[in-house]
C-alpha positions in Angstrom: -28.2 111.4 194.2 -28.3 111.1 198.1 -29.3 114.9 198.2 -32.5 113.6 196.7 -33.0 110.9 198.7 -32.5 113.1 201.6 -34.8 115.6 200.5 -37.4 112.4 200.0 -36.7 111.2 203.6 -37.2 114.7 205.0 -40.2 115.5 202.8 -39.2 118.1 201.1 -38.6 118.7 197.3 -35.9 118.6 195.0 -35.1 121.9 193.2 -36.0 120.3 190.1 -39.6 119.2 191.2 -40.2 122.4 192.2 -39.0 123.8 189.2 -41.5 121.6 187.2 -44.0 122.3 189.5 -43.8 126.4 189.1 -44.3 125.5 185.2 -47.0 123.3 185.3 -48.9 125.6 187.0 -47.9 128.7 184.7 -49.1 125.9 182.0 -52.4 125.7 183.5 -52.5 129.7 184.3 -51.9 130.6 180.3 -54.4 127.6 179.6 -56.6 129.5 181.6 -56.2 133.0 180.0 -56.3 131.8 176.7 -59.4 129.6 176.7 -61.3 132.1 179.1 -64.2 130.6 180.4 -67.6 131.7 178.2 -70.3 133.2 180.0 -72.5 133.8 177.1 -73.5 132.1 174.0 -71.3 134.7 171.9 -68.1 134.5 173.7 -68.9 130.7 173.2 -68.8 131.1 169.7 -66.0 133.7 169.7 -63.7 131.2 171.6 -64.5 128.2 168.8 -63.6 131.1 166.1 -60.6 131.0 167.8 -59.5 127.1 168.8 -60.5 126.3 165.0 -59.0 129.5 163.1 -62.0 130.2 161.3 -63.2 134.3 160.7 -67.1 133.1 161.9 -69.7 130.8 163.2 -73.4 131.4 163.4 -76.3 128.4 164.4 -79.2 129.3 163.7 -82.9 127.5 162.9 -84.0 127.0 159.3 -86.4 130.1 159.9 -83.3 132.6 160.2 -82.9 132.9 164.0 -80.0 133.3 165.1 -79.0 131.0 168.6 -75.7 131.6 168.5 -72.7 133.9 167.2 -69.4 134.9 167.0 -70.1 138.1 164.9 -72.3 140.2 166.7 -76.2 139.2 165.8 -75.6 137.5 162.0 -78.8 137.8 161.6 -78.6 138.8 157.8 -76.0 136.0 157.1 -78.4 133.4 158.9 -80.9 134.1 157.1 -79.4 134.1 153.5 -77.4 130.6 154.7 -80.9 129.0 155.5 -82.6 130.5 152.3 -79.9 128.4 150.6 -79.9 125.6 152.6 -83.9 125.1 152.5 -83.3 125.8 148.5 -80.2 122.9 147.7 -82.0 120.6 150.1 -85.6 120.7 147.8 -83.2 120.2 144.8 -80.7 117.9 146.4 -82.9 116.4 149.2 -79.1 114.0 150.3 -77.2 117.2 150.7 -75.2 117.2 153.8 -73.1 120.0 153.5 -72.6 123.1 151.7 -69.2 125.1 150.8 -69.6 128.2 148.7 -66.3 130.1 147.8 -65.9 133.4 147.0 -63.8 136.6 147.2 -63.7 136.6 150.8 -63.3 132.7 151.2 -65.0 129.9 151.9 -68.4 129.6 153.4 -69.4 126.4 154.6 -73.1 125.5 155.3 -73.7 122.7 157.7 -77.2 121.5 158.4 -78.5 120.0 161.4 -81.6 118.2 162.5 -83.8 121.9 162.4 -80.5 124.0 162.6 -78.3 125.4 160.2 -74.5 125.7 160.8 -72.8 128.6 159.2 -68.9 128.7 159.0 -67.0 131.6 157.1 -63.0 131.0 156.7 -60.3 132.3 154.4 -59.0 129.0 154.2 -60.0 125.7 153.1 -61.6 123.6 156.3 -61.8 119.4 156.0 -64.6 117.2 156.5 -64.1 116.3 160.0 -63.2 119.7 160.8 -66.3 121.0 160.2 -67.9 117.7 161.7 -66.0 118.5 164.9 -66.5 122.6 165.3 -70.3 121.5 164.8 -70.0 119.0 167.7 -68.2 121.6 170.0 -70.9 124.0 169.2 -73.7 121.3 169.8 -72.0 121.3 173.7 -72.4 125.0 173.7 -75.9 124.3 172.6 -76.7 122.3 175.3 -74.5 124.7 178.1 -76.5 127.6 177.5 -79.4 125.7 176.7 -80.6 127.0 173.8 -82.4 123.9 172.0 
């Protein structure tokens, strides 16, 4: 107890502050590796694939172009997920979101003002999930400016 004081007095740090200190930064070092920083609206994408577990994510507009992906250009999965989307919204013009399962999993079709949210996971993905990887990639969006 009065080696710590001491060391307080002095200005110097305890062995245990410096202990904590060493792992707070390794915290923020592996924080760092694992979330790298994206320089491009792929590795954008590829990082979200990542923070949310799901196997893809594609936004494109309702015409098929792709903006963004996290499996190379998707441009053949944006298009059929806006052919459907533009289809269930003329014969269910309320529609707000879209999950198709099959062999692979689920595929979950979320659109947006003139964009089209594409989301393909093994597993089952709630509500506000989905509501929450479309707000991340809506900052991404607006990062790399693509509106």
């Amino acid at each position: 107890m009065i080696n710590t004081i001491w060391l307080k007095i002095i200005g110097k740090k305890s062995p245990d502050e410096k202990k904590s200190e060493r792992i707070e930064f390794l915290k923020e070092l592996l924080w760092v590796e694992i979330n790298k920083i994206a320089k491009k609206p792929s590795e954008y994408a590829k990082n979200l694939t990542k923070d949310f577990y799901v196997n893809s994510l594609i936004i494109s507009k309702k015409d098929g172009s792709v903006l963004m992906s996290s499996d190379g250009d998707g441009f053949s999965k944006a298009v059929k997920g806006s052919s459907i989307c533009e289809y269930i919204s003329s014969e269910f013009p309320d529609t707000k979101m879209m999950t198709i399962k099959d062999s692979t999993g689920y595929n979950i079709i979320y659109p947006v003002g003139d964009l089209v949210c594409l989301l393909h996971s093994s597993g089952e993905i709630s509500d506000m999930e989905v509501k929450r990887i479309v707000e991340r990639l809506d900052e991404g969006m607006h990062k790399f400016d693509l509106k």
